[in-house]
KEMI-116814 format. One line per field, with one value per residue (C-alpha): x, y, z; residue in one letter. Coordinates in Angstrom, 2 decimals. Layout:
% KEMI-116814
u c(X|...)
v c(Y|...)
w c(Z|...)
r c(A|...)
END
This chain:
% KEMI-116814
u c(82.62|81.56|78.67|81.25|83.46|80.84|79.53|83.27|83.34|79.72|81.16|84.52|83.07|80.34|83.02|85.59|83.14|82.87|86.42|86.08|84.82|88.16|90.47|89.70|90.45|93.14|94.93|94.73|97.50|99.30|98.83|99.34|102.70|103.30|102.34|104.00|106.98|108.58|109.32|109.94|113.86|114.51|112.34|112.43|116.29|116.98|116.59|115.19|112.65|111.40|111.29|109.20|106.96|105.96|105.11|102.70|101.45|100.29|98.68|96.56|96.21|94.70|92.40|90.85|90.20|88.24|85.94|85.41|84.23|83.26|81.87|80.35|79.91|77.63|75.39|75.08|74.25|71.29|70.03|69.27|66.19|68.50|69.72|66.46|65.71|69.03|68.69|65.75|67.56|68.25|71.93|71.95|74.23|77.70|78.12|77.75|79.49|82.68|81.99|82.15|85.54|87.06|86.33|87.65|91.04|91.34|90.73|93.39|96.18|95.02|95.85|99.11|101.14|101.54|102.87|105.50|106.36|106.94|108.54|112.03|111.76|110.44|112.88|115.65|112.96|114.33|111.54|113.48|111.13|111.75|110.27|107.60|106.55|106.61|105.01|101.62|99.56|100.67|98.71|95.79|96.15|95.98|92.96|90.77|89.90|89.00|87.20|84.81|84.60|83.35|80.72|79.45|79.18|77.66|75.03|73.91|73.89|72.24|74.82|74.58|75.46|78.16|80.68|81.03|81.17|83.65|85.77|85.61|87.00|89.44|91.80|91.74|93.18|95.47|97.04|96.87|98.45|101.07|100.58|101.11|103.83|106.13|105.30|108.70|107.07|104.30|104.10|104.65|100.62|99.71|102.56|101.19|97.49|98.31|100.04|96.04|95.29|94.60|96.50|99.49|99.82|99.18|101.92|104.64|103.68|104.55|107.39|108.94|108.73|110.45|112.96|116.31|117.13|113.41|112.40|109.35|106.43|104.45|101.91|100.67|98.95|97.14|95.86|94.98|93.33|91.61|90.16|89.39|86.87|85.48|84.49|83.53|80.35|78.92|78.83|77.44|74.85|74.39|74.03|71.53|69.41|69.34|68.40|65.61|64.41|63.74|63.04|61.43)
v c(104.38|100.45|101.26|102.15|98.95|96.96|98.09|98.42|94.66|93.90|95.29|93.86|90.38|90.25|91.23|89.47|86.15|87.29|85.79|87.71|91.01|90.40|89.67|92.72|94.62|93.17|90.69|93.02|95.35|92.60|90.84|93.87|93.53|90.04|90.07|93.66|94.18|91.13|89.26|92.29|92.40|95.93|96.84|94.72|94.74|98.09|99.56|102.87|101.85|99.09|101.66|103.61|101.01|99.55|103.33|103.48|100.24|101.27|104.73|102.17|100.22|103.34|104.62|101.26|99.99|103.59|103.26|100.11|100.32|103.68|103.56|100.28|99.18|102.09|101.20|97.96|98.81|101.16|98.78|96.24|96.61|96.77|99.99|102.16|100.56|101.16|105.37|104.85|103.91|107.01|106.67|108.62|108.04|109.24|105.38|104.53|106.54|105.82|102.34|102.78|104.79|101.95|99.10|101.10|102.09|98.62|97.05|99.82|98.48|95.23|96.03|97.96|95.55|93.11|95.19|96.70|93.82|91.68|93.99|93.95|90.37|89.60|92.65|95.30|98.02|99.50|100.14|100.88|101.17|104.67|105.33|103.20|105.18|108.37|107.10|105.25|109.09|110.14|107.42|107.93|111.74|110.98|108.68|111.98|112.86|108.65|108.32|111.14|110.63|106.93|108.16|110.88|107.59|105.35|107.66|108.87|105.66|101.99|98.83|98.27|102.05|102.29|99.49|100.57|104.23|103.29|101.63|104.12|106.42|104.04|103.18|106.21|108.22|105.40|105.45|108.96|109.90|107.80|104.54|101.67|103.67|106.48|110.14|110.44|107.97|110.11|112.76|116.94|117.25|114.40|114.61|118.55|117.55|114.85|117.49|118.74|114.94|113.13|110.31|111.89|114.08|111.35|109.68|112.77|112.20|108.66|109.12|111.57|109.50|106.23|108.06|110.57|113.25|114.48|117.99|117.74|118.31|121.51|121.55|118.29|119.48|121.81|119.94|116.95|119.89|120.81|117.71|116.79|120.11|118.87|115.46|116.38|118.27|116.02|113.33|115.62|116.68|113.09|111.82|114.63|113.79|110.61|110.74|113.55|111.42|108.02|109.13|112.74)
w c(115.75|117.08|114.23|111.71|111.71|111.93|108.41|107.47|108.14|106.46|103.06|103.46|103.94|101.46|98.50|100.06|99.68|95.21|94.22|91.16|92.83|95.33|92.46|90.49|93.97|95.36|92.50|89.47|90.10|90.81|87.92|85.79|87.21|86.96|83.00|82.11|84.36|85.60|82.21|80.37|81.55|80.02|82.82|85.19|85.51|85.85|89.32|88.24|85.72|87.95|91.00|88.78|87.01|91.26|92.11|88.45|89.37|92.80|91.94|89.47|92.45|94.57|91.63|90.78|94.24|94.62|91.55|92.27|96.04|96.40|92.86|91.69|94.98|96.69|93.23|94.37|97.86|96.81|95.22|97.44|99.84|102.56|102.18|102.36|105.84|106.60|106.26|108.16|110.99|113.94|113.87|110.32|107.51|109.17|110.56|107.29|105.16|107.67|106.98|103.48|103.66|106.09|103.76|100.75|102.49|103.83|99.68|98.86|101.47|99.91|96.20|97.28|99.79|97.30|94.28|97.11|98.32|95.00|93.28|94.97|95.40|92.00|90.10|90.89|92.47|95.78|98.07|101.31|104.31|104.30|101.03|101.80|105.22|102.78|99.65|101.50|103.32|99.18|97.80|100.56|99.63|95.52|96.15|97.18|93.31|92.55|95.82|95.67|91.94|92.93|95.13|92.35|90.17|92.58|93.95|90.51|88.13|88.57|88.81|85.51|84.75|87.17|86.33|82.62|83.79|86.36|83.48|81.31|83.24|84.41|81.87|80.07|82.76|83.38|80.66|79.72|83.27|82.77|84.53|82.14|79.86|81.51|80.22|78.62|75.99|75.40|72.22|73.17|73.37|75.29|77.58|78.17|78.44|81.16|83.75|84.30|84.86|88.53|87.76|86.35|89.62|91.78|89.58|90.33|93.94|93.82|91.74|93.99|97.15|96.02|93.33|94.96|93.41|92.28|93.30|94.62|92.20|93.93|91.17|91.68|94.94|93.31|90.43|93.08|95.18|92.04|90.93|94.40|94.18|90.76|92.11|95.61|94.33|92.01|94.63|97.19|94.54|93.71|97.22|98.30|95.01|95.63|99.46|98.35|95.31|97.40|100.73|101.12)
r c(X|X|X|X|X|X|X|X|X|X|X|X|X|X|X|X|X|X|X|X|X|X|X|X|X|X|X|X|X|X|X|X|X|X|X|X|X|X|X|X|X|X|X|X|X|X|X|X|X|X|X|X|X|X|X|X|X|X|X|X|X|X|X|X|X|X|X|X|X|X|X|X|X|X|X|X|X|X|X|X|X|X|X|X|X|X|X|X|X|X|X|X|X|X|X|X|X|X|X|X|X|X|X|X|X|X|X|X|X|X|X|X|X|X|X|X|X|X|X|X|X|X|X|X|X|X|X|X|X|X|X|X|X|X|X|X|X|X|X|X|X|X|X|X|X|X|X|X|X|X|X|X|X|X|X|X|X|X|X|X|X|X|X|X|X|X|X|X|X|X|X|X|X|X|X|X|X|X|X|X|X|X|X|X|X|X|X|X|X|X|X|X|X|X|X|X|X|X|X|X|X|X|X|X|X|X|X|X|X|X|X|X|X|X|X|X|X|X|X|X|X|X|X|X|X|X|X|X|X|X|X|X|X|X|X|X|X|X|X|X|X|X|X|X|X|X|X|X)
END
């Protein structure tokens, strides 16, 4: 464990000294907020649509933070000379890889604190502590599909591979699970296609722990447990490949 936070800590201080690798972390969601909810006052002032917008913005929060660490940044990590003497070492890769998932939970907290804590001060979103307590193991829970899907990407592609992969995946299923415009908005057919979606069920999750009078949404369990299948192998297949290729 003493081997774990210490390369928790190593990954947390080397992006944390990148202002722009920390800013699309931590400040983005943030932003997003600050450009697309606070002035817009049809938002903004009502209490239920602002609730609602703060849990969006969060699940965004989760997803890119994932990508982007678990993604982008185990592509940069392979490819430094560092990390082949590093899997030489006896302790093997568990160390590591709970190092990895320290630093990524910690840049999650990061990116989500803010949004919940702006947006009652900065709109009419109620985020009573309560909610709060409830919402937070959700979000750590919806980030299983984006977390393991980082890994696939960063263990399979070069940095120069990863970050546009990481993107394009990104926004996409941002916006077609719901996170920058409500589903409501959405046409018959995309509104249907986005119930398979990650995001959208990570959305329902969120949704249902900041909002009364929602039933909670069953199904989004299973299509998180779903997805959370579909990633996991490709980035076990894509870790073992790429521990065979360099180093057997």
């Amino acid at each position: 464990m003493t081997l774990a936070v210490q390369h928790a800590r190593l990954l947390f201080v080397e992006t944390a000294r990148v202002p722009v690798a920390l800013g699309f972390n931590v400040a983005f969601p943030t932003v997003l907020m600050m450009f697309f909810v606070v002035p817009n006052g049809a938002i903004a002032d009502d209490p239920r649509a602002a609730t609602l917008a703060t849990a969006q913005i969060t699940v965004f929060a989760v997803m890119n933070a994932c990508l982007l660490n678990f993604g982008v940044g185990v592509a940069e990590e392979r490819a430094r000379a560092w990390d082949p003497y590093l899997r030489t070492l006896p302790a093997g890769p568990m160390p590591r890889m709970a190092g990895r998932l320290l630093n990524g939970f910690a840049y999650i907290l990061l990116a989500v604190i803010p949004v919940a804590v702006l947006a009652p001060l900065l709109t009419e979103a109620e985020l009573p502590p309560s909610s709060a307590a409830l919402a937070l193991p959700l979000l750590l829970l919806s980030c299983l599909p984006f977390l393991f899907g980082g890994f696939a990407i960063g263990f399979s592609m070069s940095i120069k591979g990863a970050l546009p992969a990481a993107q394009a995946i990104m926004f996409p299923m941002a916006f077609a699970g719901g996170l920058f415009l409500p589903p409501e908005t959405f046409p018959g057919w995309l509104d249907t296609a986005s119930q398979a979606l990650p995001t959208r069920a990570a959305r329902e999750l969120s949704v249902w722990a900041v909002t009364d009078g929602i039933a909670l949404p069953v199904a989004a369990f299973a299509v998180l447990a779903g997805w959370t299948l579909v990633t996991a192998v490709p980035a076990v297949w894509a870790y073992r490949r790429d521990e065979g290729r360099r180093f057997r």
